[in-house]
C-alpha positions as CSV (number, residue, x, y, z in Angstrom):
1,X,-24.1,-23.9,-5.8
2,X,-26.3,-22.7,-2.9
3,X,-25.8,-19.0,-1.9
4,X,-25.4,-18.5,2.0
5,X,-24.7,-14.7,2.1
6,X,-26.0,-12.3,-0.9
7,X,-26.1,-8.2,-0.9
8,X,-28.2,-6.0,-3.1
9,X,-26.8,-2.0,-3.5
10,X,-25.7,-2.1,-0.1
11,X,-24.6,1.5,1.4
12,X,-23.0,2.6,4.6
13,X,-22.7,6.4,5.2
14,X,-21.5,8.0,8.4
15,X,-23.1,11.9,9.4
16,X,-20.2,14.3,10.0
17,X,-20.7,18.1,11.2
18,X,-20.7,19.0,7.3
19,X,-22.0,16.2,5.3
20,X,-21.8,12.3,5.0
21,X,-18.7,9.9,4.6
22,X,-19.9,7.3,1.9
23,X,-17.8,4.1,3.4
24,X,-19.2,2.0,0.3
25,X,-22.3,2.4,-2.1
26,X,-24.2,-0.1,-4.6
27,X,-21.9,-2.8,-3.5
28,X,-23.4,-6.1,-4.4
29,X,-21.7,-9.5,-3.0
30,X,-22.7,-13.4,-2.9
31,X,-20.8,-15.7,-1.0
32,X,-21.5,-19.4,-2.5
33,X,-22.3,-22.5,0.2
34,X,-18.9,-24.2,0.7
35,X,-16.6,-20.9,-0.2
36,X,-13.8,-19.7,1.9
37,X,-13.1,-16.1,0.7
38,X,-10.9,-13.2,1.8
39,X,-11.8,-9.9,2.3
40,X,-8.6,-7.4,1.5
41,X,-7.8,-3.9,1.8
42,X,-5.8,-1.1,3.7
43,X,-6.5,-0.1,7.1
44,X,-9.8,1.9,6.8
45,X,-11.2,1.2,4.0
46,X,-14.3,-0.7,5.7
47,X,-13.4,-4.0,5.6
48,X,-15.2,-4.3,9.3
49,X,-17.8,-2.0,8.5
50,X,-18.6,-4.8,5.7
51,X,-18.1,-7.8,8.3
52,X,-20.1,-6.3,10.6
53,X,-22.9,-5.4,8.5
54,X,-23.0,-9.4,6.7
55,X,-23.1,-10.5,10.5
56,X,-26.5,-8.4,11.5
57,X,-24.7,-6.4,13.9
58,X,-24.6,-3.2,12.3
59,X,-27.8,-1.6,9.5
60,X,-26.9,-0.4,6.0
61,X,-27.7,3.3,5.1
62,X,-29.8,0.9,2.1
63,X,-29.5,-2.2,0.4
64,X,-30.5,-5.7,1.3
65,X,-28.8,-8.7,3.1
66,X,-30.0,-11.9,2.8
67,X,-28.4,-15.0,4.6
68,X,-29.8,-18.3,3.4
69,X,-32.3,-16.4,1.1
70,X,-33.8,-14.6,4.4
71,X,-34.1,-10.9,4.3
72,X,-32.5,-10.8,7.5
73,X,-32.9,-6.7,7.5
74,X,-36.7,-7.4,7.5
75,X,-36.3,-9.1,11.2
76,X,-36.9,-7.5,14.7
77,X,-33.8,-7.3,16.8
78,X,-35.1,-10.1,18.7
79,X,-35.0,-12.2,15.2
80,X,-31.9,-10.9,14.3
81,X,-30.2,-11.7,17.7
82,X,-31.8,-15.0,17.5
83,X,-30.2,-15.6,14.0
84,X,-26.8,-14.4,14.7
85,X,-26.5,-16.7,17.6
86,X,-27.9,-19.8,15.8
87,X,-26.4,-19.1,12.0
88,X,-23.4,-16.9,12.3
89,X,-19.9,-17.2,14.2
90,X,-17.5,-14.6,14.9
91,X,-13.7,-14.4,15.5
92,X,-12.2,-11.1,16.3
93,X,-8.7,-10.0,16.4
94,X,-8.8,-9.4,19.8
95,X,-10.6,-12.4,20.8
96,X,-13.1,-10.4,22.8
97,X,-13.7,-13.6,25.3
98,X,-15.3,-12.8,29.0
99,X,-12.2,-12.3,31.6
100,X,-13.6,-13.7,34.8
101,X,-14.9,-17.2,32.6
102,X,-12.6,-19.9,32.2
103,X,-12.1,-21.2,28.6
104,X,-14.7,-23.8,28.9
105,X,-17.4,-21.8,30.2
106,X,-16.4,-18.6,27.7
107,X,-16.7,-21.6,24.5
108,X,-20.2,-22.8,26.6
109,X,-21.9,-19.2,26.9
110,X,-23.4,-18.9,23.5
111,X,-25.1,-22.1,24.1
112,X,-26.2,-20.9,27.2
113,X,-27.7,-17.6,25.5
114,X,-29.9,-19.8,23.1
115,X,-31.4,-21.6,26.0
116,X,-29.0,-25.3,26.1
117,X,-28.9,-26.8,29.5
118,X,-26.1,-26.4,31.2
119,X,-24.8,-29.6,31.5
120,X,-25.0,-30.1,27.6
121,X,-23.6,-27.0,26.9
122,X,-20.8,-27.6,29.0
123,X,-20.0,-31.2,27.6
124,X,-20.4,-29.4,23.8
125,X,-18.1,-27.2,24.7
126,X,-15.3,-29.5,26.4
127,X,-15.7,-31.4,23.0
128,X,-14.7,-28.8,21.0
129,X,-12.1,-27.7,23.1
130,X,-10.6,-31.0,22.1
131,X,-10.9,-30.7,18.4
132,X,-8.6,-27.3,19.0
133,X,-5.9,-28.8,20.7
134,X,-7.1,-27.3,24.6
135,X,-8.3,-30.4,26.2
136,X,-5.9,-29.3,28.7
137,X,-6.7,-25.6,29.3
138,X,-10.4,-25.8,29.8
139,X,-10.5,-24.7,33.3
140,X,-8.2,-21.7,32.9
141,X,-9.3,-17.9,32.3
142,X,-8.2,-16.3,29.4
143,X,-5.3,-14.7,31.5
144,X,-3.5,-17.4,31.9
145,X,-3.3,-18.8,28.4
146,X,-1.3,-17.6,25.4
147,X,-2.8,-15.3,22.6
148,X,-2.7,-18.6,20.3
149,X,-4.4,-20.7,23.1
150,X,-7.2,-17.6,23.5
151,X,-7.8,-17.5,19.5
152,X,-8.4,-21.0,19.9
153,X,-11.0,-20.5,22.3
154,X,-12.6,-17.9,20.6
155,X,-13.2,-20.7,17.6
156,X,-14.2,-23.0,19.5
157,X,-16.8,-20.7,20.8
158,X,-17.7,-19.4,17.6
159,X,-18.4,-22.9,16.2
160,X,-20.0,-24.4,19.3
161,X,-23.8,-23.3,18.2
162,X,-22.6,-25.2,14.8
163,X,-23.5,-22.0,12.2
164,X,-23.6,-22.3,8.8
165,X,-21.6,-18.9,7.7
166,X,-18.2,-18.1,9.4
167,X,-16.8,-14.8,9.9
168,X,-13.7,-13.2,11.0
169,X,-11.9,-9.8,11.3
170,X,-8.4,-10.5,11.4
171,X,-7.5,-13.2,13.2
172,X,-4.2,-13.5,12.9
173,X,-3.5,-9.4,14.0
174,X,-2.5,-9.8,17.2
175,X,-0.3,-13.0,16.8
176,X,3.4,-13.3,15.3
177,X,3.4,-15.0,12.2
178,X,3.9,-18.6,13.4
179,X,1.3,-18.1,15.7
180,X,-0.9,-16.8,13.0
181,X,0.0,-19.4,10.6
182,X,-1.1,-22.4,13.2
183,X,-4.9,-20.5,13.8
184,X,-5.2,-19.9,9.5
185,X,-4.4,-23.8,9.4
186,X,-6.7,-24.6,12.3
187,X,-9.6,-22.1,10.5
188,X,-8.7,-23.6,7.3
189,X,-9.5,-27.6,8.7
190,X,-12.7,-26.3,10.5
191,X,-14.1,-24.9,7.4
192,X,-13.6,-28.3,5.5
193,X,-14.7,-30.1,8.5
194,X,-17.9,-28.5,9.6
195,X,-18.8,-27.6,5.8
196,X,-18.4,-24.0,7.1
197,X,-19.1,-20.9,4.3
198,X,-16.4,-18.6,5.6
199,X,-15.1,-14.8,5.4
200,X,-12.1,-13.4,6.5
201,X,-11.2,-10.0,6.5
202,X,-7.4,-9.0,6.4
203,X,-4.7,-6.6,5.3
204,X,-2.0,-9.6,5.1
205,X,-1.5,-11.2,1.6
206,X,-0.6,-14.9,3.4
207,X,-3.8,-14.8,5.2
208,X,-5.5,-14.4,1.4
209,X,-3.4,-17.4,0.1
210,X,-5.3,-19.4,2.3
211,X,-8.3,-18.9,1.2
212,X,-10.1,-20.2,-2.5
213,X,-10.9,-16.8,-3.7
214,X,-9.7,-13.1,-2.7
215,X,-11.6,-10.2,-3.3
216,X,-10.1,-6.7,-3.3
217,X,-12.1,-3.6,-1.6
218,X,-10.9,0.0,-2.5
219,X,-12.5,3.4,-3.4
220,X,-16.3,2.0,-1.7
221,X,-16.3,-1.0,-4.2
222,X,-15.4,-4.9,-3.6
223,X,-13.7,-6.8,-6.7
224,X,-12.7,-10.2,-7.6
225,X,-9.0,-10.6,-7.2
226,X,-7.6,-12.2,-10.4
């Protein structure tokens, strides 16, 4: 299998007044074309401070990052802006869409950003819209939709630019269980769909059992969940 996301002795350390908190050290990671892998741990541990660093937007105290066998670290933040937008998607517990756009122009702005005409973005984005289950919300702002309906948005627009690595940082946290269950299932058919390679990062054993492999992080090291 192809690798899509591979770390080499990657470190993140935070300055305090007295010293440095190690979050992780020497941690070493490949994610395979095709996988759909969790991420677990308790509440601090740095699940997001991983997620973050695999999507670019966040540098490791050392180590290396390649995505697609690029040594994405090597880039300018032009490059690495430039990548994010046309390789990586992001879903976010809190959604994080744009208040005063409604849900087709929030799913159309990323297309916008990487220079798409706004005509085709637009009819992308009502497209997608329609393979999450919205075609009837795309003209409403974020405030007048449901949690569910905006986590649906905020896949659409994380798939619009079409990337090749998915990631997301709980994206069932803010949602009752049903709720959540309905967006895993909807990730889930996405991944197969698209031929997404896909992380998720959670607390929540049921989230895990959704995914093919689960890898535990605890005491600054990642390890394959038996």
């Amino acid at each position: 299998m192809n690798s899509i996301l591979k770390t080499e002795n990657l470190s993140k350390e935070y300055p305090l007044p007295k010293g440095n908190l190690c979050v992780f050290e020497g941690l070493n990671f490949e994610l395979e074309e095709g996988d759909l892998v969790a991420i677990m741990g308790v509440s601090g541990v740095g699940k997001t401070t991983l997620l973050n660093l695999f999507g670019i937007l966040d540098r490791p105290t050392q180590g290396r990052i390649f995505l697609e066998r690029e040594d994405v670290l090597s880039k300018g933040e032009k490059e690495k802006a430039a990548i994010r937008n046309r390789k990586i998607g992001f879903i976010f517990q809190f959604y994080h869409l744009l208040p005063e756009f409604t849900a087709l122009e929030n799913v159309a702005f990323p297309l916008l950003i990487g220079g798409v005409e706004e005509k085709e973005a637009h009819e992308r984005a009502f497209k997608l819209l329609g393979e999450v289950f919205l075609e009837d919300k795309v003209s409403l702002r974020p405030s007048r939709i449901s949690g569910g309906e905006q986590q649906r948005v905020a896949i659409a627009r994380a798939l619009v630019n079409e990337p090749k690595l998915l990631l997301a940082d709980e994206p069932t946290g803010n949602l009752d269980w049903k709720t959540g269950h309905g967006i895993l299932e909807l990730i889930k058919h996405m991944h197969q769909k698209r031929g997404l390679s896909s992380i998720i990062v959670t607390h929540n054993e049921k989230v895990a059992r959704f995914c093919h492999k689960t890898y535990l992080m605890e005491n600054g090291s990642l390890k394959l969940n038996p």
